[in-house]
Each structure stands twice: as C-alpha cells, then as structure tokens.
One Martini backbone bead per residue (centre of mass of N, CA, C, O) as a GRO file, in nm:
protein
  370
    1UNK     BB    1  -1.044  -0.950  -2.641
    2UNK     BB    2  -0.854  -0.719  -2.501
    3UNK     BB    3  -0.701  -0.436  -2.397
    4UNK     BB    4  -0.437  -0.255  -2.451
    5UNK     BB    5  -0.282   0.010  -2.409
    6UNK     BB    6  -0.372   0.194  -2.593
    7UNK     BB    7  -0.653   0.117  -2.611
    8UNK     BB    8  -0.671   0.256  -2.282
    9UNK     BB    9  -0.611   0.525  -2.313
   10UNK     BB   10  -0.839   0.573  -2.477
   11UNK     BB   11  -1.038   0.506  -2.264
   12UNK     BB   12  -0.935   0.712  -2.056
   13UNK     BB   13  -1.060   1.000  -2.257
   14UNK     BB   14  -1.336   0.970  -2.255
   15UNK     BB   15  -1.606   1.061  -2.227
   16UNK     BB   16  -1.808   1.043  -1.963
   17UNK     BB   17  -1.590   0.814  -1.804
   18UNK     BB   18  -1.523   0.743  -1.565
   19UNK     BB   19  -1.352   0.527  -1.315
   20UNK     BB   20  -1.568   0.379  -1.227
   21UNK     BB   21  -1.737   0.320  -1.500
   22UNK     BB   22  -1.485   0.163  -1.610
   23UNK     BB   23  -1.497  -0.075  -1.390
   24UNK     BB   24  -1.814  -0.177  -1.460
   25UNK     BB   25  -1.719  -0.258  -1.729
   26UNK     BB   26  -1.476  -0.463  -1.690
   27UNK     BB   27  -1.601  -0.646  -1.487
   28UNK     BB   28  -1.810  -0.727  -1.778
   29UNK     BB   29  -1.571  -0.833  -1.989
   30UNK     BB   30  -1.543  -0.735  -2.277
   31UNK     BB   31  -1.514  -0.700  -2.622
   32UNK     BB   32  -1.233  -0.618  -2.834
   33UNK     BB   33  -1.470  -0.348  -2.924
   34UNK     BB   34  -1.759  -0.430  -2.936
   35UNK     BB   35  -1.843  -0.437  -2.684
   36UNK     BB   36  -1.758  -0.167  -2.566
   37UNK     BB   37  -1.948  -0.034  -2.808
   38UNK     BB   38  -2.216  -0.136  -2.672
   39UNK     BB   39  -2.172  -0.010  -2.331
   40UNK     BB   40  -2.145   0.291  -2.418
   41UNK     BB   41  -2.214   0.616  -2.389
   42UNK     BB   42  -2.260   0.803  -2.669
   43UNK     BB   43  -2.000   1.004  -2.662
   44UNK     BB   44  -1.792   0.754  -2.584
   45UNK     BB   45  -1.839   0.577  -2.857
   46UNK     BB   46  -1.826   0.803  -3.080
   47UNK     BB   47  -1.509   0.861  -2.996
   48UNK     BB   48  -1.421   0.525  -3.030
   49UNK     BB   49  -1.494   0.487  -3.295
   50UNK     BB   50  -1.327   0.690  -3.447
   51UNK     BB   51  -1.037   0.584  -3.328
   52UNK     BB   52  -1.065   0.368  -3.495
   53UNK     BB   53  -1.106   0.472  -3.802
   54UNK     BB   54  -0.966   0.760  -3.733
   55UNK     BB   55  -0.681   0.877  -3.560
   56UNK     BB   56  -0.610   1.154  -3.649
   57UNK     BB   57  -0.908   1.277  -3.612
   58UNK     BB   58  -0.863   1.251  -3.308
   59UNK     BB   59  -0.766   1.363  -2.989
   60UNK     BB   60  -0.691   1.115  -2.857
   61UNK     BB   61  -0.413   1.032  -3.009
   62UNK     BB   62  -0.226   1.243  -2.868
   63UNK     BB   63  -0.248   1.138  -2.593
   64UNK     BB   64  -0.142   0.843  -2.667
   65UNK     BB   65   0.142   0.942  -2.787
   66UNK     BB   66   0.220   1.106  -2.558
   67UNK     BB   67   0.213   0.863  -2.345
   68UNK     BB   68   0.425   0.688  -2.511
   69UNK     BB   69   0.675   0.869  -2.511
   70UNK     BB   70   0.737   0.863  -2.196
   71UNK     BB   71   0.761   0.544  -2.194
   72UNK     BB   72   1.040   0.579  -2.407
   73UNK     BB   73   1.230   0.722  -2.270
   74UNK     BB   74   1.229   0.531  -2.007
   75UNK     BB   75   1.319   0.253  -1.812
   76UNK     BB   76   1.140   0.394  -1.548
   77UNK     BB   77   0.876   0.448  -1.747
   78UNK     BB   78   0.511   0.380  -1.676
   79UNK     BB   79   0.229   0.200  -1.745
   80UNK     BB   80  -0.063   0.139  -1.573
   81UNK     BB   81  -0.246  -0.136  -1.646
   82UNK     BB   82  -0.526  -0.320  -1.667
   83UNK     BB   83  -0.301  -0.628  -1.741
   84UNK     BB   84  -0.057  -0.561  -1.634
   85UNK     BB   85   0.177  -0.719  -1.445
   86UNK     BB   86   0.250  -0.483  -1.210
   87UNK     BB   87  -0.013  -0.444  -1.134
   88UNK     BB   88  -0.244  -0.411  -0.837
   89UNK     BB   89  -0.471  -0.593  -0.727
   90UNK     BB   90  -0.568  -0.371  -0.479
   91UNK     BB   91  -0.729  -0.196  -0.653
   92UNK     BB   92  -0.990  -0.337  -0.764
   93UNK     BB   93  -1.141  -0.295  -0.512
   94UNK     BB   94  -1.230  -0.056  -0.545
   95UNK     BB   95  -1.461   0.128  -0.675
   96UNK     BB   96  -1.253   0.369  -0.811
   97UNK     BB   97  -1.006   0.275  -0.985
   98UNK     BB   98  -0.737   0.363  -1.135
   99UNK     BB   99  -0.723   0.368  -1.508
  100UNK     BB  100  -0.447   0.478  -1.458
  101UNK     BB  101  -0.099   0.481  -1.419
  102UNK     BB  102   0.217   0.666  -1.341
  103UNK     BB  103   0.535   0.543  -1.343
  104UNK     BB  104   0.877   0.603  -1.156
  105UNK     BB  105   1.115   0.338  -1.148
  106UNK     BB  106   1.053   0.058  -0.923
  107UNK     BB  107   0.855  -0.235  -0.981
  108UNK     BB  108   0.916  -0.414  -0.756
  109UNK     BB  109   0.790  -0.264  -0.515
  110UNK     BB  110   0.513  -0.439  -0.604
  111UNK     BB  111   0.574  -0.716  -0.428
  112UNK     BB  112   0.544  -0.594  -0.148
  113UNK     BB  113   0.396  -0.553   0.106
  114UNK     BB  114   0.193  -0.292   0.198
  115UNK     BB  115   0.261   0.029   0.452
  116UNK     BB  116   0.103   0.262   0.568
  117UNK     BB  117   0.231   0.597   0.619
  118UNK     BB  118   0.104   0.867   0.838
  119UNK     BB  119   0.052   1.207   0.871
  120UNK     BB  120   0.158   1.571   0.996
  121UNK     BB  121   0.348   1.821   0.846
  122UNK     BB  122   0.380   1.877   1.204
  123UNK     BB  123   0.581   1.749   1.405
  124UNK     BB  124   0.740   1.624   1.608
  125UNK     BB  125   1.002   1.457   1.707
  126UNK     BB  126   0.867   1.193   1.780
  127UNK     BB  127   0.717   1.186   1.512
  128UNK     BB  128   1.008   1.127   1.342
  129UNK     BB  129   1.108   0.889   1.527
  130UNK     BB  130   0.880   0.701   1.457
  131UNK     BB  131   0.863   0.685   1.147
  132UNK     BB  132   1.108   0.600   1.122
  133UNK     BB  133   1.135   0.330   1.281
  134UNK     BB  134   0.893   0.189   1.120
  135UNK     BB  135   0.985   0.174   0.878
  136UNK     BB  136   1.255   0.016   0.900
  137UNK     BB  137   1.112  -0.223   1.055
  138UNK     BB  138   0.899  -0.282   0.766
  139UNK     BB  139   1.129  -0.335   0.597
  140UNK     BB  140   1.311  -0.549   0.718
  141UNK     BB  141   1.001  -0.716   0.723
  142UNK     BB  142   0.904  -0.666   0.395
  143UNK     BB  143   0.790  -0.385   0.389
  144UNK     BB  144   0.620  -0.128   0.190
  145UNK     BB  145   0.641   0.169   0.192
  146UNK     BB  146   0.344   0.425   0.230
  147UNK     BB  147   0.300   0.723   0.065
  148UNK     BB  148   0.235   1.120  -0.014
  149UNK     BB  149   0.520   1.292  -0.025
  150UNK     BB  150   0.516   1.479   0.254
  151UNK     BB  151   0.576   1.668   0.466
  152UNK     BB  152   0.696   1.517   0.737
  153UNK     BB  153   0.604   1.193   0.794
  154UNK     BB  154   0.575   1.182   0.478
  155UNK     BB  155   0.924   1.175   0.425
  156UNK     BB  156   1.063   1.026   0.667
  157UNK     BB  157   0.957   0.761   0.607
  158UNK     BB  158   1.070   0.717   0.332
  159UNK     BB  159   1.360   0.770   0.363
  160UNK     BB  160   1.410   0.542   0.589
  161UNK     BB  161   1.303   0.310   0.402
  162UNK     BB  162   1.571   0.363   0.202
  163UNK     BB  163   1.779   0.310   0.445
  164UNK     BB  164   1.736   0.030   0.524
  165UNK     BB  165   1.649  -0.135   0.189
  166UNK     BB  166   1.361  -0.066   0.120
  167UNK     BB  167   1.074  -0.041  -0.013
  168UNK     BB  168   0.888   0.263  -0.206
  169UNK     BB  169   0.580   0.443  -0.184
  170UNK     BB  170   0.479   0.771  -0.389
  171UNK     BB  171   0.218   0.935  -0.380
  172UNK     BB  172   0.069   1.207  -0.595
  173UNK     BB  173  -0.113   1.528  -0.671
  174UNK     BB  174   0.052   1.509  -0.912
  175UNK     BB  175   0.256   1.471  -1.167
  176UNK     BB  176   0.506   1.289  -1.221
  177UNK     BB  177   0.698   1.541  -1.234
  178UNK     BB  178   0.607   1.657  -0.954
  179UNK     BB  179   0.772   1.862  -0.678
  180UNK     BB  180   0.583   1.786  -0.390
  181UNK     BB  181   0.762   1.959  -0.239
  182UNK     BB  182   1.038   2.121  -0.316
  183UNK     BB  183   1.244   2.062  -0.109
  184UNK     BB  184   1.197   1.717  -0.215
  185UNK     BB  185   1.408   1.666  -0.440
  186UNK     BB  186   1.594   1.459  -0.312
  187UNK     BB  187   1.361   1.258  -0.241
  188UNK     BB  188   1.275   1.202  -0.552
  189UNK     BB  189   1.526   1.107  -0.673
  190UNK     BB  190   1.541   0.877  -0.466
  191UNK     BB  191   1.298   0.724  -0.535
  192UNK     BB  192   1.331   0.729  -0.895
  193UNK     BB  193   1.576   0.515  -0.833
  194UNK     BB  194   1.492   0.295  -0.528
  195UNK     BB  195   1.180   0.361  -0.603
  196UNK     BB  196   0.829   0.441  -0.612
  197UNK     BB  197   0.610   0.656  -0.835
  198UNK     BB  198   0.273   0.766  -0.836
  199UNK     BB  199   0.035   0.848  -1.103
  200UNK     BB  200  -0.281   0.961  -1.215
  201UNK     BB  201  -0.148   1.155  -1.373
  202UNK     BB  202   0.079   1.349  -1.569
  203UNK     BB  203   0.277   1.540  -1.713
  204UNK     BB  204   0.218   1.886  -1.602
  205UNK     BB  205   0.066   1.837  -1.331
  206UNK     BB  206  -0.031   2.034  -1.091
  207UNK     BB  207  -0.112   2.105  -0.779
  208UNK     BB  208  -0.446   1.979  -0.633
  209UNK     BB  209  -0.620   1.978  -0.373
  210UNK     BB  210  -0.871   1.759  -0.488
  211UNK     BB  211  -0.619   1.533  -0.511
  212UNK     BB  212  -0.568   1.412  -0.222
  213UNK     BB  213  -0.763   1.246  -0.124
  214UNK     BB  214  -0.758   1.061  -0.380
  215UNK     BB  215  -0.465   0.989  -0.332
  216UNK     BB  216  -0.545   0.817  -0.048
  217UNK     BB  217  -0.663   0.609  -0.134
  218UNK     BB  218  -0.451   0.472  -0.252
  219UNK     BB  219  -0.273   0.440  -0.087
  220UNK     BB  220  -0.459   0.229   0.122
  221UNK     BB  221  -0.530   0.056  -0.157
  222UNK     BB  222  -0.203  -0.064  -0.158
  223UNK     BB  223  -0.253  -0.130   0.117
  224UNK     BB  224  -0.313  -0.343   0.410
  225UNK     BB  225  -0.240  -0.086   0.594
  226UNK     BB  226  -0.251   0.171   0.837
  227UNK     BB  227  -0.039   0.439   1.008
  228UNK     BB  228  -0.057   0.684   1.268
  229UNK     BB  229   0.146   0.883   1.395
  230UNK     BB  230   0.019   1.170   1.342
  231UNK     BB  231  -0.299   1.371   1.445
  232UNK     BB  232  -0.518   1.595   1.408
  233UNK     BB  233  -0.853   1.586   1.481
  234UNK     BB  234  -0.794   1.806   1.158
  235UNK     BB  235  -0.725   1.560   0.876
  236UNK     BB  236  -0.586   1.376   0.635
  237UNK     BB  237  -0.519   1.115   0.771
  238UNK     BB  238  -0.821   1.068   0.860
  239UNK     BB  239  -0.932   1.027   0.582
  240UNK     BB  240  -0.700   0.738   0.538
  241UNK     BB  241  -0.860   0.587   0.751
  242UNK     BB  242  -1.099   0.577   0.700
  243UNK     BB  243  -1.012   0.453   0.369
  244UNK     BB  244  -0.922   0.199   0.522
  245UNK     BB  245  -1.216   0.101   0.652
  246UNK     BB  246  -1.340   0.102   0.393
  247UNK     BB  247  -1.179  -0.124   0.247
  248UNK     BB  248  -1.058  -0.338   0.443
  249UNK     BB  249  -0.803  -0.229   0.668
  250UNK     BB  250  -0.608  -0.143   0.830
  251UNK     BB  251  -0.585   0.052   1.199
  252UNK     BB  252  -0.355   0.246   1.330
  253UNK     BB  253  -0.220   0.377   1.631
  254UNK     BB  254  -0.025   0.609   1.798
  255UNK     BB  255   0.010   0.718   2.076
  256UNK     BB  256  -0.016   1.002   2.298
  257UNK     BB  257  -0.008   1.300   2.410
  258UNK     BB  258  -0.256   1.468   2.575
  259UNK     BB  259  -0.065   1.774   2.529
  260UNK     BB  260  -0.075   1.695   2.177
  261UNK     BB  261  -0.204   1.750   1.911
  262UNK     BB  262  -0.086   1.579   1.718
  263UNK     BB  263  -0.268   1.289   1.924
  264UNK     BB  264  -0.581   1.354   1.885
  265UNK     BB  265  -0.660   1.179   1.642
  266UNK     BB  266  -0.541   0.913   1.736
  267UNK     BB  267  -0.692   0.868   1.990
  268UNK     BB  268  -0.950   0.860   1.829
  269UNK     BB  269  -0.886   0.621   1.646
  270UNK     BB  270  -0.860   0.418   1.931
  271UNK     BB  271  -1.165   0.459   2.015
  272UNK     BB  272  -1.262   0.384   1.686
  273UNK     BB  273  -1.093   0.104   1.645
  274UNK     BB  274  -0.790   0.066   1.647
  275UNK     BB  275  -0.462  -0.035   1.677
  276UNK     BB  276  -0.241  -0.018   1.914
  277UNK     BB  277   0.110   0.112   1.871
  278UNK     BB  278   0.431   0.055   1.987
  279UNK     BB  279   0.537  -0.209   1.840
  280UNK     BB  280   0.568  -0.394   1.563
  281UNK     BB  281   0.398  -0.665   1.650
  282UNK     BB  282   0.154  -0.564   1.648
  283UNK     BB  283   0.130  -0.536   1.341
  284UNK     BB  284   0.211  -0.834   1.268
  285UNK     BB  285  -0.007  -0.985   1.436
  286UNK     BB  286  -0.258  -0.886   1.202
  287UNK     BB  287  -0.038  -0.954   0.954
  288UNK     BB  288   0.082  -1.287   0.994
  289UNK     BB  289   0.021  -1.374   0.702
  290UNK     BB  290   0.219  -1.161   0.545
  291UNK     BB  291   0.477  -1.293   0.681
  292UNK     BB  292   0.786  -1.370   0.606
  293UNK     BB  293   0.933  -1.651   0.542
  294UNK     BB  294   1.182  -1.643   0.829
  295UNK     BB  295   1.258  -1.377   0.722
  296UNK     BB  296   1.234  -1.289   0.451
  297UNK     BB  297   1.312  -1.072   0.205
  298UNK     BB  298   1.187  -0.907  -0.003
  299UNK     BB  299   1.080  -1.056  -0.266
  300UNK     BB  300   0.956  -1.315  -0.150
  301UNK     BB  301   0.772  -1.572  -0.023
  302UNK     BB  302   0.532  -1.576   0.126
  303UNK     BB  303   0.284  -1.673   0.292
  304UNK     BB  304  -0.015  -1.764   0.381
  305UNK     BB  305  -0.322  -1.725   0.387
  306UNK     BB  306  -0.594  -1.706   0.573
  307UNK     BB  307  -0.690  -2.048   0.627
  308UNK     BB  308  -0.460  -2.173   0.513
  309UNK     BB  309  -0.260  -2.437   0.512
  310UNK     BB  310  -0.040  -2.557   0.749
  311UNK     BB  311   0.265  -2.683   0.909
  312UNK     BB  312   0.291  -2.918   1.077
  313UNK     BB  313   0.354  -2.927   1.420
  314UNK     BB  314   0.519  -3.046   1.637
  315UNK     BB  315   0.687  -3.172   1.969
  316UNK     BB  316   0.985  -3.112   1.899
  317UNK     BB  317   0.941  -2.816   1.854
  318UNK     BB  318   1.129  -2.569   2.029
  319UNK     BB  319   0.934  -2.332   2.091
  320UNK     BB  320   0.691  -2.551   2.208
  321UNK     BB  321   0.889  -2.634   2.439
  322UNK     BB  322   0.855  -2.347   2.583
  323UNK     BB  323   0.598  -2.431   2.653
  324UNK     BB  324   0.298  -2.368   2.864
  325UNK     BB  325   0.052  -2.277   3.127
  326UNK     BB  326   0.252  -2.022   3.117
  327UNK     BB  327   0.291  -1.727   3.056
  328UNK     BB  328   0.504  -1.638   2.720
  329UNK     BB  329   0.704  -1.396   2.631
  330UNK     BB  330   0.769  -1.300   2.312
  331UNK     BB  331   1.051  -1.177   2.415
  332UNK     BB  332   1.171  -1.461   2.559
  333UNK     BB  333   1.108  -1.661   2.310
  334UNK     BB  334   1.329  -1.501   2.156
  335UNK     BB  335   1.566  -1.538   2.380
  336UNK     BB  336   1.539  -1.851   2.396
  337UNK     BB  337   1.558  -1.962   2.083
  338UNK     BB  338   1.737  -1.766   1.880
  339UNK     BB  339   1.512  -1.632   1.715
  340UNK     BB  340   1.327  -1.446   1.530
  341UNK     BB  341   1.053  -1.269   1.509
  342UNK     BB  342   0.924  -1.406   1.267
  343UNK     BB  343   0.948  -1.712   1.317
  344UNK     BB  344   0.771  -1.698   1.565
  345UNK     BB  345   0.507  -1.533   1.474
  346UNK     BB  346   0.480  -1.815   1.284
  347UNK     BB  347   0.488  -2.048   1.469
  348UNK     BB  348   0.254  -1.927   1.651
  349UNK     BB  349   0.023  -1.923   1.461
  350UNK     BB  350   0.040  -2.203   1.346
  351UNK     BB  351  -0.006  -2.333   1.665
  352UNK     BB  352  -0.315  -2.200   1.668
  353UNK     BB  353  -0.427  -2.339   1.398
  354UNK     BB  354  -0.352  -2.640   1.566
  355UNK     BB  355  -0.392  -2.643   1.868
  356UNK     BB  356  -0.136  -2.586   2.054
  357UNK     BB  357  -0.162  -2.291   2.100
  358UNK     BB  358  -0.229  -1.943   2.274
  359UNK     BB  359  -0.324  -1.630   2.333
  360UNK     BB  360  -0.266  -1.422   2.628
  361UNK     BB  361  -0.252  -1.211   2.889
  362UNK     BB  362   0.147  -1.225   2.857
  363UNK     BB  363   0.079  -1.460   2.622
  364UNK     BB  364   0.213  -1.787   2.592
  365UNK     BB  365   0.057  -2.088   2.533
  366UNK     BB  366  -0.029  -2.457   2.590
  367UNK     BB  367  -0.243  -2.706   2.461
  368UNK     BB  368  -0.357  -2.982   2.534
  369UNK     BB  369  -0.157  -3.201   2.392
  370UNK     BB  370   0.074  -3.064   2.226
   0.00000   0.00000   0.00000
C-alpha cells in the first residue's frame, strides 16, 4: 500500500521532517503505514503512530482536516501530492521537492510543458514589451508560462500568456489564498479562472521573506528552462536562473543596453553560458524535442524525447527539396515552404537526426546522400 491523500497530508505534519528527508523516505518506497513506521525519526514515528491509533487525540488530525476541508469548497480547490494524477513529475528530480502543492485554478495546465519567465520587479518599457512578446508567443508555441506573480515582467508575463489563450502557471510565497502584491487582485482572480496558482503554504499563510527564495525553485522546477527577461546584477530573478542550471534546466537571457542596469544581471548570465535570446525560435532550438508534432495547440501529444526514434524523412519531403549546400535561412525556409515555424523546426530536427541535413552558420544545409 501506498499513503493517499490523507495520509499524505499527516505525513506532511510531522515534527523533525521536512521536504528533503520526506523525499528520501518515499523514494524508498516503504509500505503504508508499517514501512513507514519503521524508517522514520522517533519524534515523527511517534506522532504517526497516535494519529494512527487514535486521531482526535493528535493534533495532527485538525490541519489534516482543515486541509480536506478547503478542497472540498470548490472544484477549482486541490491538494496535490506525490501519487496524485496531476503530480508534476519534474518536482520529483529536486532535491527537496515540495511534500504538498495547495493549487486554485485550472489542472490542465500542467499538461503542457512549463517555460519560466522572470525578471525585475522594476522592468524599462521594452522590459515589459519583451515579456508580453515571449509569453504569448510561447503560449501560441503549445508552452505554459510559468512566473511568480511578481510586480513587473512576472505579472506581464502571466497576463500576456492568458491573453493569448495559453496557460499560465503562478507559484506564491504565501498561501494559496494570499494576493501579493495587493495591486495583483484582477490579476490573481484571473489567474484562478483560466490559470493555476500554486503553493506550497496553506491558506492564511502571509508572505515571509524567507519563502521567495524557496517559491523560486519551483518555478524553475516546474519548467522545462528560464528565460531571464530583465535583471539587475543583485537580483532574485539570478537566484532562479543559478537553480535553473543547478536542476539541469536550460538558462535563457535576452541581452540589453549596456547602459540599463536593469540587463546588467542577463550580460552576466550570457557571459557565464546561458543561451542569448532574440526571437522565439533560439528558445525552440535548445527545447526542439518538446515542441508540439504539426505546432498542435497545448494540452495535445508532444514529439518524442530527444534521442527517441523519429519519422524517417523522405526525398520526396518538400522542405528537404529547398535545402542544398548553401546555407538556407530558417525563415527563408518558411516563407518557402509555406508551413509555420514549428512544423519546419521539427522537420528539420528530424533531418538532423537522419543524418539528410545539418545546421550551419547562415542556416541549414542538405547533406550528401540525402
């Protein structure tokens, strides 16, 4: 047996446990509740062993049923917790994975792969015009943005992203039901109609300090890579790409003017290997094997993993046919073609993959035989 929810929830209670050692707990898959009882810490044996035998007398029993409580108000309210359907799967690679999600919204959204947009808190004009850009244009590319309901480029991002008809996903440094900053009111309402809100606190929890750190691994944890839109030298938004390049995530940076200080963080970050970003298609690149077969909207059958077999590609293929030994430019190639930007980036992996075509600098190449 496994713990369900319940269960879960008193797991998560217990003295002397955190995240880290809940983790290496289950992934040594004990069995519920004996297993369990034999690997933890004598504090926490002790306290799971009452709420087993006796849970009025546990004070473990009120947070597990307040907690059972909020998420039978609305069918929008959920606990989510590792065995849950809607689990996120890349929380398990951290280190400390959060032992409970408190989430508000819409649970699709974690169907389509996650791309983290931070920055700034105090963006420039075109700080706020590149957000708005990136997001709705990796909205439309089958991508959940993914910030943390910050003033500045993380609430453009996330606006822009359900503007386009994308999801959006916002992680919290307070409890589910806390509006920080206050301004964001229309913003969170609308987050948790067409968006999901997450966090790893409880409802009544305000925000500390202490929890954005924390709150920023998620974000980054949830995604596939960051993108880094806007940043000063001394930022949290580089804590996010640091544990972006610690989770083994990609680390995106748009460059700036050398005399905005708010683009001196992304120099610094393109300097220290991060992939300089101008236009959608460099993130599409690093990320070719998540982009959606056909550019099919989110929430349908991704590609294959790279490395995975893929579709052998003919000679008859008409993409195949414009390319030669002269570098041919990606957007050349789709004004040729008349196919949109992801069915070519993906058909041209695909030739990559069979050894029929190359990427040069200038563009793309046909390879002898092909």
């Amino acid at each position: 047996m496994t713990p369900e929810l319940r269960d879960w929830l008193a797991l998560c209670h217990l003295p002397k446990v955190g995240p880290r050692r809940l983790a290496e707990l289950r992934a040594a898959r004990p069995a519920w509740p004996d297993g369990w009882l034999a690997v933890l810490p004598a504090p926490a044996r002790d306290a799971l062993r009452l709420w087993l035998a006796r849970p009025a007398a546990s004070p473990i029993e009120a947070l597990v049923d307040r907690a059972l409580a909020w998420e039978a108000a609305s069918v929008t309210h959920h606990l989510l917790y590792p065995g849950h359907p809607a689990w996120p799967a890349l929380l398990d690679e951290l280190p400390d994975p959060p032992p409970l999600l408190w989430a508000w919204g819409e649970l699709s959204a974690l169907d389509a792969p996650g791309l983290a947009i931070v920055g700034t808190r105090r963006p420039t004009r075109d700080g706020l015009g590149n957000a708005a850009r990136f997001a709705g244009e990796l909205a439309g590319a089958g991508f959940c943005v993914v910030s943390g309901m910050a003033m500045g480029i993380d609430g453009r991002a996330h606006q822009a992203a359900l503007e386009a008809g994308g999801p959006s996903i916002g992680v919290l440094g307070c409890g589910i039901d806390g509006v920080y900053p206050a301004r964001h009111g229309a913003l969170y309402r609308a987050m948790r109609e067409t968006g999901l809100l997450l966090s790893e606190h409880p409802p009544g929890t305000r925000a500390n300090p202490a929890f954005f750190p924390r709150r920023n691994r998620l974000i980054t944890g949830l995604s596939l890579g960051v993108l880094v839109v806007e940043a000063a030298e001394k930022s949290g938004s580089l804590i996010s790409a640091r544990l972006a390049g610690e989770q083994n995530r990609e680390v995106f940076a748009l460059p700036g003017s050398l005399n905005n200080p708010q683009a001196r963080g992304c120099l610094a970050l393109i300097r220290q290997g991060a992939t300089l970003v101008t236009e959608l298609d460099d993130i599409l690149a690093e990320l070719a094997h998540w982009i959606p077969v056909g550019g099919e909207p989110f929430g349908e059958p991704f590609g294959e993993p790279a490395g995975a077999a893929s579709p052998p590609a003919t000679p008859e293929e008409p993409l195949l046919a414009l390319l030669s030994d002269s570098p041919t430019p990606l957007d050349l190639l789709i004004e040729l073609s008349g196919q949109g930007v992801l069915h070519c980036q993906q058909r041209l992996l695909e030739f990559e993959l069979d050894g029929r075509a190359a990427q040069v600098p200038g563009g793309w190449v046909r390879l002898p035989g092909a």
